[in-house]
N, C-alpha and C positions, 0 to 999 in steps of 0.2 A: 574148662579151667586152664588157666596158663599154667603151663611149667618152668618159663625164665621168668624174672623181674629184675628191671635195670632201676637202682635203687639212687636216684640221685642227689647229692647235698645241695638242700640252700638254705642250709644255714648263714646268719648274715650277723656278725659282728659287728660294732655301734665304734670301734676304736679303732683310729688311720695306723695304731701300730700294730696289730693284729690281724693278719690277713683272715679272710675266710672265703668258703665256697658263693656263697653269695652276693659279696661285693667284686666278687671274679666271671660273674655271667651265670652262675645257678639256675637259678629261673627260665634263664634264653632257655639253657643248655635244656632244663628238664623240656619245656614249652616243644622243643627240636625232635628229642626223643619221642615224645608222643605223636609228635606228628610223623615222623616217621615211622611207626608201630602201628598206626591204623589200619585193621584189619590182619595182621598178624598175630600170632600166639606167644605174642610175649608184651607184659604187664610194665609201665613205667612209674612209678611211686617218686614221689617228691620223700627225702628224708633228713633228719636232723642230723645233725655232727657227727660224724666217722671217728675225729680226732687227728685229721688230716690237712687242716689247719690250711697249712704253708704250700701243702701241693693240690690245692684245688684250682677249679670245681675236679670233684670228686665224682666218680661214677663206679657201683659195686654192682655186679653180675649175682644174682645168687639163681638157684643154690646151691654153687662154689664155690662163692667167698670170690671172685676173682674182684683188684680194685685197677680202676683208670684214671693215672694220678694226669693234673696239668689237660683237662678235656677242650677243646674248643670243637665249636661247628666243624669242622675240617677231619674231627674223630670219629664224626656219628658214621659212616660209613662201616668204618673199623668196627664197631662196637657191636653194631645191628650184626654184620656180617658174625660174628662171634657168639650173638646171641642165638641165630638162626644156628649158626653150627652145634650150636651144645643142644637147642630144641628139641633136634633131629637125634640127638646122641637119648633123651628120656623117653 
């Protein structure tokens, strides 16, 4: 059983004045984490709206609640690595 899951928004709003995770690379981003997660103990989930609207894509660490506002490819390192650490901490 996994004990992390990196909870990703792609959510995807339909209006050019409302941003969302999804018209911001969500999908890449989830697509990214998974592949980076294979074979690891830690679970990536596609997930609906945080309420974070304006600072996506969004990415949520649980089970700490922790959020990764503004994510590009260039995060997943960071993220992984953080995930790996909290793993090792359950």
């Amino acid at each position: 059983m996994c004990k992390v899951t990196l909870l990703v928004c792609t959510h995807y709003r339909y209006s050019l004045n409302h941003p969302s995770c999804g018209a911001r690379g969500g999908k890449e981003l989830l697509q990214q984490l998974q592949a980076a997660t294979e074979g690891d103990e830690i679970n990536v989930e596609e997930s609906c709206c945080f309420g974070h609207c304006a600072e996506g894509p969004v990415v949520k660490i649980a089970p700490n609640g922790r959020f990764y506002h503004h994510v590009t490819e260039l995060d997943v390192s960071k993220i992984m690595s953080d995930a790996i650490l909290l793993t090792a901490k359950l």
